[in-house]
VEXDRENKE-555933 format. One line per 5 residues: number of its first residue (from 1); for each residue x, y, z of N, C-alpha, C, CB. Coordinates in Angstrom, 3 decimals. Glycine has a CB too. Layout:
N
NUM	X:Y:Z:X:Y:Z:X:Y:Z:X:Y:Z ~ ...
# end
This chain:
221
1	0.839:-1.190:0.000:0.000:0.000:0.000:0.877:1.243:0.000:-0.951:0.004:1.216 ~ 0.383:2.516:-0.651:0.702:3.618:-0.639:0.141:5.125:-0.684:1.227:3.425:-1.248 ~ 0.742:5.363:0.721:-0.284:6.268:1.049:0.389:7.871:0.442:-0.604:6.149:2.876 ~ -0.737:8.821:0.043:-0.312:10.114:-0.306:-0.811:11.192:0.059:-0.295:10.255:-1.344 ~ -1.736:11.063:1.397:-2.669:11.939:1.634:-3.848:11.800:1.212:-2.365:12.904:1.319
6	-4.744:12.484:1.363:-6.395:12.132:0.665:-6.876:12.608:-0.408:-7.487:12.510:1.405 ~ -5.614:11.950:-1.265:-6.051:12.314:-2.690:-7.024:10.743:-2.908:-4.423:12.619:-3.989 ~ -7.154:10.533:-4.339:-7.945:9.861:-4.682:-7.190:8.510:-4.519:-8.468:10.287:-5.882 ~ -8.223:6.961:-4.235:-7.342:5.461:-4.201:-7.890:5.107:-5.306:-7.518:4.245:-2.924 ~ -6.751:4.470:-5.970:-7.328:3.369:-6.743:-6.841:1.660:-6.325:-6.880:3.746:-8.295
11	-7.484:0.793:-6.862:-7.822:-0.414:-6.248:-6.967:-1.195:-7.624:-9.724:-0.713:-5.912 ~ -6.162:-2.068:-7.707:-6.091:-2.549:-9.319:-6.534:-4.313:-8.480:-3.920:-2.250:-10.490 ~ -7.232:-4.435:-9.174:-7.872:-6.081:-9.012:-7.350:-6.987:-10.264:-9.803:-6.109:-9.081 ~ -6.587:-7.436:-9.898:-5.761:-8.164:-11.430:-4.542:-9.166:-10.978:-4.866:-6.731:-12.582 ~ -5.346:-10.605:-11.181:-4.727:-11.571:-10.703:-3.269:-11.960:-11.107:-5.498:-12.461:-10.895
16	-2.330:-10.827:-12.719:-1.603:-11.007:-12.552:0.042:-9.483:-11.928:-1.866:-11.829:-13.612 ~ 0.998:-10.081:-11.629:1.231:-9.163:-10.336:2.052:-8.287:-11.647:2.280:-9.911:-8.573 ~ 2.595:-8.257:-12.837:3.045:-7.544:-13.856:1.994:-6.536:-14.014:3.337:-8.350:-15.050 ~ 0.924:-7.213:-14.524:-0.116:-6.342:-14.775:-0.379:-4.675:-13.732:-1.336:-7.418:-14.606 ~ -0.278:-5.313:-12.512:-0.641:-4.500:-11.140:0.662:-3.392:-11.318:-0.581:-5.641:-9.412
21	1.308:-4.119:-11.275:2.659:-3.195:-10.856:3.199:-2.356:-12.368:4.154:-4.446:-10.170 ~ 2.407:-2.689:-13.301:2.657:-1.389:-14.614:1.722:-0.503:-14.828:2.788:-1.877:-16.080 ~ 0.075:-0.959:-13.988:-0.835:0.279:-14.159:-0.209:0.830:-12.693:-2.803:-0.030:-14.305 ~ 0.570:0.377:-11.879:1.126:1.167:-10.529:1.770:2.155:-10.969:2.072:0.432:-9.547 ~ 2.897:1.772:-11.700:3.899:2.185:-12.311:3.413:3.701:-12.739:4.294:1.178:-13.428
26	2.310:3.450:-14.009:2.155:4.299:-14.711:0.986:5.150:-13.750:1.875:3.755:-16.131 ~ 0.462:5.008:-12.553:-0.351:6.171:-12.054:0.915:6.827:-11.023:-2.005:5.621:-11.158 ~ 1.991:5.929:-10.866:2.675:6.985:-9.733:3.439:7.886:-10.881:3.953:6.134:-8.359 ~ 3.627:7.744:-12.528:4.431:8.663:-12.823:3.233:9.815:-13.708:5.812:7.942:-13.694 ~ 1.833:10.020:-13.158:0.996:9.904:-14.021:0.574:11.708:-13.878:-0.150:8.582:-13.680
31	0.735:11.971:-12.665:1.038:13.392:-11.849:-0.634:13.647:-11.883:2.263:14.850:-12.797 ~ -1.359:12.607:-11.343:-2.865:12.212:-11.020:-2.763:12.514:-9.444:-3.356:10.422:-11.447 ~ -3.998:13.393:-8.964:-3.863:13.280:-7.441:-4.216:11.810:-6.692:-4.852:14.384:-6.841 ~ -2.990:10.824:-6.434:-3.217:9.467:-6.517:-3.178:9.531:-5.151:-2.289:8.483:-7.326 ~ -3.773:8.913:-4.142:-3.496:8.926:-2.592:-3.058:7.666:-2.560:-4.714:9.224:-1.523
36	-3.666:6.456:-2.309:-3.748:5.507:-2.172:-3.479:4.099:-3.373:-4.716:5.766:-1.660 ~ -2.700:3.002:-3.313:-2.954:2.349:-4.042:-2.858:0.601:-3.364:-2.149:2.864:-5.118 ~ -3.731:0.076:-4.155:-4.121:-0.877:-3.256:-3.885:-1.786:-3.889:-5.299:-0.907:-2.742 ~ -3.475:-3.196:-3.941:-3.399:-3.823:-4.996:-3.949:-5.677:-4.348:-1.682:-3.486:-5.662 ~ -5.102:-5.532:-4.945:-5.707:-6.624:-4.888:-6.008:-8.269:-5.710:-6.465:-6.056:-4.799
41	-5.692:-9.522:-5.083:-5.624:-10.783:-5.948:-7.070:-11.833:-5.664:-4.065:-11.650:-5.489 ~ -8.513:-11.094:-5.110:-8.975:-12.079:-4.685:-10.276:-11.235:-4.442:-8.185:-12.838:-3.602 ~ -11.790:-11.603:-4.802:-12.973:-10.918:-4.453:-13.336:-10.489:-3.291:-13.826:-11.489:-4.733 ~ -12.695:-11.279:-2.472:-12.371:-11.174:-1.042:-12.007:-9.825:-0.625:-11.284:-12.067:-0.688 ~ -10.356:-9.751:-1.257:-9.113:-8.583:-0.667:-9.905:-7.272:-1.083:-7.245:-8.658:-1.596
46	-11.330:-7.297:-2.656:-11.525:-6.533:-2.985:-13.103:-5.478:-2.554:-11.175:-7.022:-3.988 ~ -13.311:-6.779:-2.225:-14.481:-6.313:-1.075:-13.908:-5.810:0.556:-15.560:-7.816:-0.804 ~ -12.983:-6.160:0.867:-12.538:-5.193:1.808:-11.956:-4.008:1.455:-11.752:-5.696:2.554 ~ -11.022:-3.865:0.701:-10.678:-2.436:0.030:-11.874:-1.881:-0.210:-9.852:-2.440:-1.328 ~ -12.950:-1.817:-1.038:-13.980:-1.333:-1.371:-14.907:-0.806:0.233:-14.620:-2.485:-2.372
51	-14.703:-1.707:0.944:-15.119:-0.677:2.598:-14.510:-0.347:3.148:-15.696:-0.992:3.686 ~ -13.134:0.007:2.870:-12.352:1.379:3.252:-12.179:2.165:2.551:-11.266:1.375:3.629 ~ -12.342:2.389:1.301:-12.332:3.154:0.375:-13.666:2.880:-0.492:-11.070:3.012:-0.275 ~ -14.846:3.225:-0.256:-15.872:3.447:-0.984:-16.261:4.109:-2.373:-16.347:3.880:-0.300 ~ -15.291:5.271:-2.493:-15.506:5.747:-3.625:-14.213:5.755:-4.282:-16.150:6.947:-3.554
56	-13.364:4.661:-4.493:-12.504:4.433:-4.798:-12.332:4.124:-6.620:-12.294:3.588:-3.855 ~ -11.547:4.169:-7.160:-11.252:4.012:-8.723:-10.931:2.052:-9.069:-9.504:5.214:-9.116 ~ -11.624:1.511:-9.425:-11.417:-0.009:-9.314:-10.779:-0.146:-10.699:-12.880:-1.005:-9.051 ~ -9.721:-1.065:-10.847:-9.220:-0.790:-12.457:-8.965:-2.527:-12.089:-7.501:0.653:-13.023 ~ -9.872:-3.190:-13.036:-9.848:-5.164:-12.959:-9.955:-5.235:-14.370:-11.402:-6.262:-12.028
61	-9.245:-6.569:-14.153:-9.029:-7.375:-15.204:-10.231:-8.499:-14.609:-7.289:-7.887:-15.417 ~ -11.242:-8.725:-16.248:-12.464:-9.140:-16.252:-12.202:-10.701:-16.230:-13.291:-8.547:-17.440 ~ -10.955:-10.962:-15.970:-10.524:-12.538:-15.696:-10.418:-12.842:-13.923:-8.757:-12.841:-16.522 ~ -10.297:-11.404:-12.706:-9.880:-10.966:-11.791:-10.949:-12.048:-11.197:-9.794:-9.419:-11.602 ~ -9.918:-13.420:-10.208:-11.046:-14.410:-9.262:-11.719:-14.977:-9.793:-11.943:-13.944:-8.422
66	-11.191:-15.515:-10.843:-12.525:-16.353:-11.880:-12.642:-14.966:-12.769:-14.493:-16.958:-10.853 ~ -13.265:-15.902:-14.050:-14.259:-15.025:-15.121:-15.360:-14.241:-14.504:-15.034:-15.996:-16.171 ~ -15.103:-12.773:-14.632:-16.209:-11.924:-14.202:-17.135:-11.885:-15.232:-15.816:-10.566:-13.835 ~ -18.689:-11.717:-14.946:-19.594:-11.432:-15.527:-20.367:-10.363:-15.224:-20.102:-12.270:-15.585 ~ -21.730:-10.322:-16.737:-22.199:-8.765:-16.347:-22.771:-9.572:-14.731:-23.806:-7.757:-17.739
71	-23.535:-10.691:-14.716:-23.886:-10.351:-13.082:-23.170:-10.298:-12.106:-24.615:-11.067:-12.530 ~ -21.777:-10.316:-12.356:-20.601:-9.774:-11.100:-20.608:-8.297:-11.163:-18.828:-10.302:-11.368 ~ -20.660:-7.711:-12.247:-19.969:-6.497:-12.639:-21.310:-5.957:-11.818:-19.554:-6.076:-14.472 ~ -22.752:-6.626:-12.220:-23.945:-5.477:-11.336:-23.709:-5.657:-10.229:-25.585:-5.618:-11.399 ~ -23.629:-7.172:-9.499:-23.388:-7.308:-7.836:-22.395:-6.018:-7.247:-22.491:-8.963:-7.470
76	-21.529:-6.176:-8.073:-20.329:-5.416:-7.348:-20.614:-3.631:-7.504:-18.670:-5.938:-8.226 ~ -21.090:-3.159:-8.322:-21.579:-1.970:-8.789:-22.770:-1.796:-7.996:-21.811:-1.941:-10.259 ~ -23.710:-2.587:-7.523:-25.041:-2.645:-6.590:-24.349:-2.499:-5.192:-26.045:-4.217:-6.727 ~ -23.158:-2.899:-4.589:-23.058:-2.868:-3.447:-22.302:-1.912:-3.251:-22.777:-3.858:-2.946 ~ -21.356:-0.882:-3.932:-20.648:-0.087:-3.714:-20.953:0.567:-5.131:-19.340:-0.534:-3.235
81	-22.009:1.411:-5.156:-22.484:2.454:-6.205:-21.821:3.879:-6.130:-24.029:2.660:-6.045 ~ -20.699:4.070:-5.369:-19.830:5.395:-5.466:-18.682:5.311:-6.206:-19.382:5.883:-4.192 ~ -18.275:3.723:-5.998:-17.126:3.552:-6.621:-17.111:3.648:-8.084:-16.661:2.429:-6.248 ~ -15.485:4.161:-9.480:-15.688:4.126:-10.666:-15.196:3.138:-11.176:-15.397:5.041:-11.190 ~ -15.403:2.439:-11.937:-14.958:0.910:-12.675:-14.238:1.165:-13.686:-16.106:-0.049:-13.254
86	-12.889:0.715:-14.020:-12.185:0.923:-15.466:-11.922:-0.068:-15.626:-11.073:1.733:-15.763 ~ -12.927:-0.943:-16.432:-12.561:-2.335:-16.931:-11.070:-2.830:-17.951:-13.842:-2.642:-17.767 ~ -10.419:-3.395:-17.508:-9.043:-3.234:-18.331:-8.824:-5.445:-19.043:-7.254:-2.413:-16.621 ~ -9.293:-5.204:-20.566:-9.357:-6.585:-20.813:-8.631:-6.343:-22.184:-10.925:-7.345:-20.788 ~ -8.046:-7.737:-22.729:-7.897:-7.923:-24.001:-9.203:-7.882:-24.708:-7.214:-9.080:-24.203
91	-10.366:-8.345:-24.354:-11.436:-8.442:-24.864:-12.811:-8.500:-24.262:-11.248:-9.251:-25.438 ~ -13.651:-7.848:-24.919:-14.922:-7.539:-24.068:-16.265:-7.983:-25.043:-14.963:-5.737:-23.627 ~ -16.861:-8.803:-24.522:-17.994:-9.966:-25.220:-18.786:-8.258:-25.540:-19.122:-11.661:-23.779 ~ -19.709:-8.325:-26.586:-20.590:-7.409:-27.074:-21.702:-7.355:-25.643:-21.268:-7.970:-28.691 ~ -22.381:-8.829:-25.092:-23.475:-8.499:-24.678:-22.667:-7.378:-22.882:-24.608:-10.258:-24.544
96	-21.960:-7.512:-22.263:-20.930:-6.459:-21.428:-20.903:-5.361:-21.743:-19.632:-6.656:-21.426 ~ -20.617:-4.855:-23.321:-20.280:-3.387:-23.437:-21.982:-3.186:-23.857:-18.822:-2.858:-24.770 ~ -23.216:-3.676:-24.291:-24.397:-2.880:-24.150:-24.883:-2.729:-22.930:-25.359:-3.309:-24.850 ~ -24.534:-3.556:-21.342:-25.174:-3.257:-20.595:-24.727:-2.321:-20.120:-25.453:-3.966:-20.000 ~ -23.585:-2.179:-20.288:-22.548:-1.059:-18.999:-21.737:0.535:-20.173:-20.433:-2.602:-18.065
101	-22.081:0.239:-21.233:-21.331:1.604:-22.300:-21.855:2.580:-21.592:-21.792:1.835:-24.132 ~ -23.176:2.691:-21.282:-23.747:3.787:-21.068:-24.041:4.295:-20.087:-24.477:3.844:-21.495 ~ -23.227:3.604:-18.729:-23.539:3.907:-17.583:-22.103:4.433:-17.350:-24.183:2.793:-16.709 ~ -22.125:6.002:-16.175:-20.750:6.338:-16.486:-20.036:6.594:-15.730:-20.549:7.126:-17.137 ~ -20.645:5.323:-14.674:-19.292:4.301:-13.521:-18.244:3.889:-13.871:-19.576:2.963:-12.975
106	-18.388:3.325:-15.421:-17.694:2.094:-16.106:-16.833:2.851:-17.135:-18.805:0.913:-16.861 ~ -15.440:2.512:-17.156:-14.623:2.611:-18.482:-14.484:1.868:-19.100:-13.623:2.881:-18.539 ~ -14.071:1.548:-20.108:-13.291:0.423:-20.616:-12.048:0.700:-21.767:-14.357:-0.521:-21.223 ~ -11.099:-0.008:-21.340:-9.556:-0.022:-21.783:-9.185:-1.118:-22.335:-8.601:0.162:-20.754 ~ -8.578:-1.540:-23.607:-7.894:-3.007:-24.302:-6.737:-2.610:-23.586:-7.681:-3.302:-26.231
111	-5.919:-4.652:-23.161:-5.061:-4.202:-22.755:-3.612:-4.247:-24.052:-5.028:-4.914:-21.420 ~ -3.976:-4.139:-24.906:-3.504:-3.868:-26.256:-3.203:-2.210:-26.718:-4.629:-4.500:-27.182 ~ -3.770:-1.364:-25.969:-3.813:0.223:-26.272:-2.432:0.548:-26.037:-4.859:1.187:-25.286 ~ -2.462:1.641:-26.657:-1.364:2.410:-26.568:-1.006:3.297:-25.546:-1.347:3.002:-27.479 ~ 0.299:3.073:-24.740:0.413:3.648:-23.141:-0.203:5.482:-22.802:2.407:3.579:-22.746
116	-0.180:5.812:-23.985:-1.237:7.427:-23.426:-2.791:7.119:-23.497:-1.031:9.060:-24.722 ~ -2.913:6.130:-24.085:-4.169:5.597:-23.719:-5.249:5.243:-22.737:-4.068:4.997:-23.967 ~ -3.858:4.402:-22.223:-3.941:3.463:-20.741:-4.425:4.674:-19.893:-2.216:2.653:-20.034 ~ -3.284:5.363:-19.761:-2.838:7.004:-19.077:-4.332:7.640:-19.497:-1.122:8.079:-20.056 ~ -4.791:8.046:-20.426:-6.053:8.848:-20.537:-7.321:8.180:-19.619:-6.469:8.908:-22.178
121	-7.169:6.754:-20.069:-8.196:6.075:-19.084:-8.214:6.224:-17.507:-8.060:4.675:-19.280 ~ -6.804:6.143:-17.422:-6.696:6.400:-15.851:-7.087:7.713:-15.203:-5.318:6.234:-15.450 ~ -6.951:8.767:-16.611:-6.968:9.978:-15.986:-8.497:10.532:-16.148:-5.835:10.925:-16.616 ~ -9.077:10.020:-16.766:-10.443:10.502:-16.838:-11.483:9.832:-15.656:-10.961:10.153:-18.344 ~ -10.999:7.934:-15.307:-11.631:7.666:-13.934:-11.424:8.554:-13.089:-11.258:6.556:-13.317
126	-10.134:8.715:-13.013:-9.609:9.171:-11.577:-10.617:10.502:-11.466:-7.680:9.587:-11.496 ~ -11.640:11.462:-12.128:-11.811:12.354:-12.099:-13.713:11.749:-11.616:-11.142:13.172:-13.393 ~ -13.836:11.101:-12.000:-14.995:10.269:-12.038:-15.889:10.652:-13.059:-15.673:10.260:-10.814 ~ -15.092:10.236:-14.405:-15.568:10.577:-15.803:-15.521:9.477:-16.452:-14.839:11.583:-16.541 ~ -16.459:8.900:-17.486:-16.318:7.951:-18.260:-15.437:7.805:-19.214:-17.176:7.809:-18.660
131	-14.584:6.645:-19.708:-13.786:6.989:-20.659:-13.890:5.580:-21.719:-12.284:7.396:-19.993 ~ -14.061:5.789:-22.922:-13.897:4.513:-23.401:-13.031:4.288:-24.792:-15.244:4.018:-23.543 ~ -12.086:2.939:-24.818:-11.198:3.541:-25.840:-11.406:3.771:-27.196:-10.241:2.933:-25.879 ~ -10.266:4.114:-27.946:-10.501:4.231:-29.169:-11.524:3.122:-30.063:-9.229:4.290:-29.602 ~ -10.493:1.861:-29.355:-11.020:0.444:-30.291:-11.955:0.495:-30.323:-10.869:-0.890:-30.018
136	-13.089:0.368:-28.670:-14.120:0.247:-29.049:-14.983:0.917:-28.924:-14.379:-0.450:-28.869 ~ -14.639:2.240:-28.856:-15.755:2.920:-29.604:-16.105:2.990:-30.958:-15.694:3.996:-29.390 ~ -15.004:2.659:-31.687:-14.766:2.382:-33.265:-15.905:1.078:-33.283:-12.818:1.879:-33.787 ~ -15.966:0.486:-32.563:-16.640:-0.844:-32.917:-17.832:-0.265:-32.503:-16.177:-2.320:-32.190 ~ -18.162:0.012:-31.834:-19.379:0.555:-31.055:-20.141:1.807:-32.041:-18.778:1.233:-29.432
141	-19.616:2.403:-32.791:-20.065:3.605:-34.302:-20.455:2.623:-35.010:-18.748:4.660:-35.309 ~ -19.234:1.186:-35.062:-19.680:0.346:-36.596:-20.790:-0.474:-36.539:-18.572:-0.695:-37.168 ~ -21.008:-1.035:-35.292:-21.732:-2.177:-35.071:-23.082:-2.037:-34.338:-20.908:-3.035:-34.384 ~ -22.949:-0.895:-33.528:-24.657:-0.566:-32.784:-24.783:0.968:-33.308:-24.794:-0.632:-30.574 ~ -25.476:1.183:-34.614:-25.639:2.483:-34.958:-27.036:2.065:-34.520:-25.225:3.126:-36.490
146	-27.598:3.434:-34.618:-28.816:3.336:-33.819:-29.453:3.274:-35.459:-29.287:4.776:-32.487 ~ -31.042:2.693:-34.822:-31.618:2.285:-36.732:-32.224:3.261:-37.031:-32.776:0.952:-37.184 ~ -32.088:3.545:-39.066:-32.110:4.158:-39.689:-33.411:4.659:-39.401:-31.704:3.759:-40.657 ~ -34.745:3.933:-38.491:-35.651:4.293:-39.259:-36.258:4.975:-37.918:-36.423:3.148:-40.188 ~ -36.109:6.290:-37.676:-36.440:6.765:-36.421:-38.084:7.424:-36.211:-35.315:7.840:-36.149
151	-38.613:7.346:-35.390:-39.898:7.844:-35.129:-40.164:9.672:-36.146:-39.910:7.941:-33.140 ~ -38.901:10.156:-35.638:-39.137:11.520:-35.767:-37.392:11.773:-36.428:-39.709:12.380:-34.061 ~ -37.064:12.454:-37.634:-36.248:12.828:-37.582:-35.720:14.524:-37.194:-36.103:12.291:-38.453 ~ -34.552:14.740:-35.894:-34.489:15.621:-36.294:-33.703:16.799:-37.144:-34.718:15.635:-35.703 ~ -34.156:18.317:-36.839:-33.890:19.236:-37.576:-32.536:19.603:-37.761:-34.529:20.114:-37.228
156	-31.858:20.081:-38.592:-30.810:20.593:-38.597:-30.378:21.682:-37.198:-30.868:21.150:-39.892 ~ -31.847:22.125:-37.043:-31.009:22.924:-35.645:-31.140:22.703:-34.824:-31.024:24.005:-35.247 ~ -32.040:21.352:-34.627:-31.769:20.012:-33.585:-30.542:19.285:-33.476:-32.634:18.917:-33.896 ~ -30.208:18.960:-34.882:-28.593:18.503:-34.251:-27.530:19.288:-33.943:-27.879:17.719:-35.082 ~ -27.851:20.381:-34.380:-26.598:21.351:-33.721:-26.811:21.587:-32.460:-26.393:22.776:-34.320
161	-28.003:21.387:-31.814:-28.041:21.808:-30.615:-27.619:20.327:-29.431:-29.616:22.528:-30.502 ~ -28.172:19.438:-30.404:-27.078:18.297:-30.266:-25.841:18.019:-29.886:-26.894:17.943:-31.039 ~ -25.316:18.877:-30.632:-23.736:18.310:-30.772:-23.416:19.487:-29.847:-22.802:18.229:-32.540 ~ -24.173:20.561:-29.553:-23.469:21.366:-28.418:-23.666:20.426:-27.175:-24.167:22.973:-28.152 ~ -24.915:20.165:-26.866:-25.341:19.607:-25.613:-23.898:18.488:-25.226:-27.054:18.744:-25.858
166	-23.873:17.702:-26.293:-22.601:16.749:-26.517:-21.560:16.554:-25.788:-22.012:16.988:-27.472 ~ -21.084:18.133:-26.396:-20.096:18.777:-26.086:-19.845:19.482:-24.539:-20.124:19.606:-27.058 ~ -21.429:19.340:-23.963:-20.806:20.004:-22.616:-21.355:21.502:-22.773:-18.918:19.944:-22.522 ~ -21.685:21.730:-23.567:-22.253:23.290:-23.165:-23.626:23.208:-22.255:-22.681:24.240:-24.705 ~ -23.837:24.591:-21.687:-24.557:24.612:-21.091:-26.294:25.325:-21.686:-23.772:25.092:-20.152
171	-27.471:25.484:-21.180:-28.150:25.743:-22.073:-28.164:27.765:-22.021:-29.589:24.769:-21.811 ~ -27.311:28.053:-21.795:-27.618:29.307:-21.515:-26.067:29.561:-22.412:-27.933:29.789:-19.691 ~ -25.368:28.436:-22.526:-24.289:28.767:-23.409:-24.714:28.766:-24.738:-23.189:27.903:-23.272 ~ -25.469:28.068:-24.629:-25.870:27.650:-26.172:-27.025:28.760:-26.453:-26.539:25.840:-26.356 ~ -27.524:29.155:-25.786:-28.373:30.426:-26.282:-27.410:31.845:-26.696:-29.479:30.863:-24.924
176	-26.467:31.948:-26.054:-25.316:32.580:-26.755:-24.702:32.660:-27.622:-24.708:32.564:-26.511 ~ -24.689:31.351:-28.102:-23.771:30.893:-28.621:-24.426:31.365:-30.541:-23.552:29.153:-27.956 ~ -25.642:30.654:-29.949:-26.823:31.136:-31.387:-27.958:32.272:-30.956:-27.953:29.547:-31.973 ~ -27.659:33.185:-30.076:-28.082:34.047:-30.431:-29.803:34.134:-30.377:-27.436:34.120:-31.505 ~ -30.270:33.093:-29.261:-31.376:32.565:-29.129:-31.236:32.984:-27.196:-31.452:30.781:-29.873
181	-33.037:32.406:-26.952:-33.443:32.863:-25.257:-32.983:31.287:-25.023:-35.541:33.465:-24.670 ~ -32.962:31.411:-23.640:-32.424:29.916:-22.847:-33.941:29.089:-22.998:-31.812:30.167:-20.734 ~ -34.970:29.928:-22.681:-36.143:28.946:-23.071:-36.195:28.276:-24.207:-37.281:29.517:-23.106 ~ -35.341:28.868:-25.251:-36.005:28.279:-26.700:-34.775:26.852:-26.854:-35.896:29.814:-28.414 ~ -33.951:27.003:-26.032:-33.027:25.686:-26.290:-33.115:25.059:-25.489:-31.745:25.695:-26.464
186	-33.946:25.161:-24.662:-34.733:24.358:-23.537:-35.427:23.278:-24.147:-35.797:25.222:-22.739 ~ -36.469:24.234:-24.717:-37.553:24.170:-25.529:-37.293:22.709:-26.708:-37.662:25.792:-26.285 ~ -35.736:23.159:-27.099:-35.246:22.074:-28.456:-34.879:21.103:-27.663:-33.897:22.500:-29.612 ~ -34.384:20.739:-26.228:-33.550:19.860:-25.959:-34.581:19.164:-25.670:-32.480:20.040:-25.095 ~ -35.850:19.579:-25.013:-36.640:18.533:-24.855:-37.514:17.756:-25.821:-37.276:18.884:-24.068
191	-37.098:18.538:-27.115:-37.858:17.706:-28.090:-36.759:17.179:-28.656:-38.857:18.393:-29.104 ~ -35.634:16.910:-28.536:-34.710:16.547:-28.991:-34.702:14.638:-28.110:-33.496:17.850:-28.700 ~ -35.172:14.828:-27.255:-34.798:13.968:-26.531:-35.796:13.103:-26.067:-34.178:14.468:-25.682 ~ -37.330:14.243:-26.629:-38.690:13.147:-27.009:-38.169:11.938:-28.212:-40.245:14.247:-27.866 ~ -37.613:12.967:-28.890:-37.223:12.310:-30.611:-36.864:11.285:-30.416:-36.093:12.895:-31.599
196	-35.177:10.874:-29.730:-34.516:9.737:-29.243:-34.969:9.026:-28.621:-33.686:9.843:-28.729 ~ -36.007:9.339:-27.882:-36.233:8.483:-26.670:-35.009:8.342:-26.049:-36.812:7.126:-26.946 ~ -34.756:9.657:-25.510:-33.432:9.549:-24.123:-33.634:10.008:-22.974:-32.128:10.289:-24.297 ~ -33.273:10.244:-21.811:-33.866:10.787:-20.543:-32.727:11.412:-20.066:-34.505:9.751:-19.504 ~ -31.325:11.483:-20.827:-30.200:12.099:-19.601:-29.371:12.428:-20.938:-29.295:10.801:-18.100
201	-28.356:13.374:-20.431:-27.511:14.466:-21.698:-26.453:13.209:-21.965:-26.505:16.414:-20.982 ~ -26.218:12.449:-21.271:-25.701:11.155:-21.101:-25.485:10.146:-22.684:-26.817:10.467:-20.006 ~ -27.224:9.979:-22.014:-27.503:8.921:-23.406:-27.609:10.164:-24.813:-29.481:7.792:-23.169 ~ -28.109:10.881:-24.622:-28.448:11.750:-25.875:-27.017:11.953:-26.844:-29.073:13.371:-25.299 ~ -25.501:12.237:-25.826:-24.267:12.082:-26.200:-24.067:10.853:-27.186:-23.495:11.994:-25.014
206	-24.279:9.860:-26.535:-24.045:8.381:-27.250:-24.637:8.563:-28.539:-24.779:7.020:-26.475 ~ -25.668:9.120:-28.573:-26.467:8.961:-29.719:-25.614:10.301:-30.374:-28.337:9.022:-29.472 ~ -25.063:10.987:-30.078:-24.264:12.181:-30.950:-23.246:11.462:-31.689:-23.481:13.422:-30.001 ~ -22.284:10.747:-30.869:-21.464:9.959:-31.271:-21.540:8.940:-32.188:-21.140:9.607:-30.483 ~ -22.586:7.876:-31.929:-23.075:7.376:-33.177:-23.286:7.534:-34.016:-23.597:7.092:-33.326
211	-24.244:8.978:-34.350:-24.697:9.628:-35.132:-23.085:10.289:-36.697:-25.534:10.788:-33.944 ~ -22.088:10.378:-35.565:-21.160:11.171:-36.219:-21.284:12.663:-36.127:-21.177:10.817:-37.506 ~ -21.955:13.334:-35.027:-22.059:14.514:-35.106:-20.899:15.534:-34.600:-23.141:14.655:-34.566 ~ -20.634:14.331:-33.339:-19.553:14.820:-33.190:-18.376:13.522:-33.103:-19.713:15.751:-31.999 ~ -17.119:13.704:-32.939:-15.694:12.851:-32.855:-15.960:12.572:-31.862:-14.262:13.353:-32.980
216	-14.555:11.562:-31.295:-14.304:11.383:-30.154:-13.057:11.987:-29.665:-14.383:10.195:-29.988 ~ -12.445:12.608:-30.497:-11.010:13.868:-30.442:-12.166:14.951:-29.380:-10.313:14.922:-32.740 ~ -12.828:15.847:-29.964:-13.944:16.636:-29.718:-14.532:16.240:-28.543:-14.857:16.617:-30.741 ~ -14.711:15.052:-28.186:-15.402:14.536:-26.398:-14.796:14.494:-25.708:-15.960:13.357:-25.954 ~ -13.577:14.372:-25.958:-12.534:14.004:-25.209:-12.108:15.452:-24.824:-11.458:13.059:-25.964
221	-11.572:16.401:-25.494:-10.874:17.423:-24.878:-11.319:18.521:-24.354:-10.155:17.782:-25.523
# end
């Protein structure tokens, strides 16, 4: 263990000890406010870390104590709902990344990426932000586009207001931005989001991304 003050812990759950000691490696040179690091071999070691550190950064390998599944991944997410998950695998079954893409506890990292990668993943949990990588979000544009044939399509100045929302603006930015009242982009977001059938700026994002409205260069920075 290593303590740094009460900056943030992360937990690495990863049965092998290379593995542990290079995402160690790379958060102590990572200049992340890292407090704590814990390094766990057993569901056991990780359920006690997890009640001393509750809202802790969990970074497992989905092999971690046996093959994890989505009903491990909910058990464990149901009993400690503060904590952020950065799933770190060579590979992630399709039916895993639809239950959990969109919830934004969960990261996910190949352990095939490229080391600023790794590093971005780490650095966006550590903040308690979702992050997911290049690969598969690439797979995730190619393979679950949302279908062509939508209830309602919308307007051109529906998706721009889209791709702001996306982006993180706010709605009073975005009335600035175009030169419009905060009611009236109020007004669009909620029909924007009748359209989708979405309920949170969350999911409506995903659907930006899919869409191609906006990058993932652009979400990211």
């Amino acid at each position: 263990m290593i303590n740094r003050g009460d900056n943030r812990t992360f937990i690495l759950a990863d049965s092998q000890e290379i593995t542990r000691r290079g995402i160690a490696s790379l958060l102590r040179e990572s200049g992340l406010p890292v407090g704590t690091i814990r390094e766990v071999t057993s569901e056991a070691e990780l359920a006690g870390a997890l009640k001393e550190h509750p809202t802790a950064v969990v970074v497992v390998d989905m092999e971690f104590g046996g093959e994890v599944d989505e009903r491990v991944l909910h058990q464990w997410h149901a009993r400690h709902p503060q904590a952020h998950w950065l799933l770190f695998e060579d590979h992630f079954c399709d039916e895993l990344l639809h239950q959990f893409c969109s919830d934004p506890s969960f990261s996910f990292v190949l352990k095939r990426c490229e080391l600023n990668e790794i590093s971005a993943a780490l650095k966006y949990t550590c903040k308690g932000e979702s992050f997911i990588c290049n690969p598969i979000t690439w797979m995730l544009l190619h393979y679950r586009r949302e279908p062509r044939e939508t209830k309602e399509a919308l307007t051109a100045t529906e998706k721009e207001i889209l791709r702001l929302i996306a982006l993180g603006r706010s709605a009073k930015e975005i009335a600035c931005e175009r030169n419009s009242s905060v009611n009236t982009v109020i007004t669009h977001k909620k029909n924007i989001f009748r359209k989708l059938e979405v309920n949170s700026v969350y999911e409506a994002t995903k659907y930006a991304l899919r869409a191609g409205l906006i990058d993932t260069v652009e979400y990211y920075i």
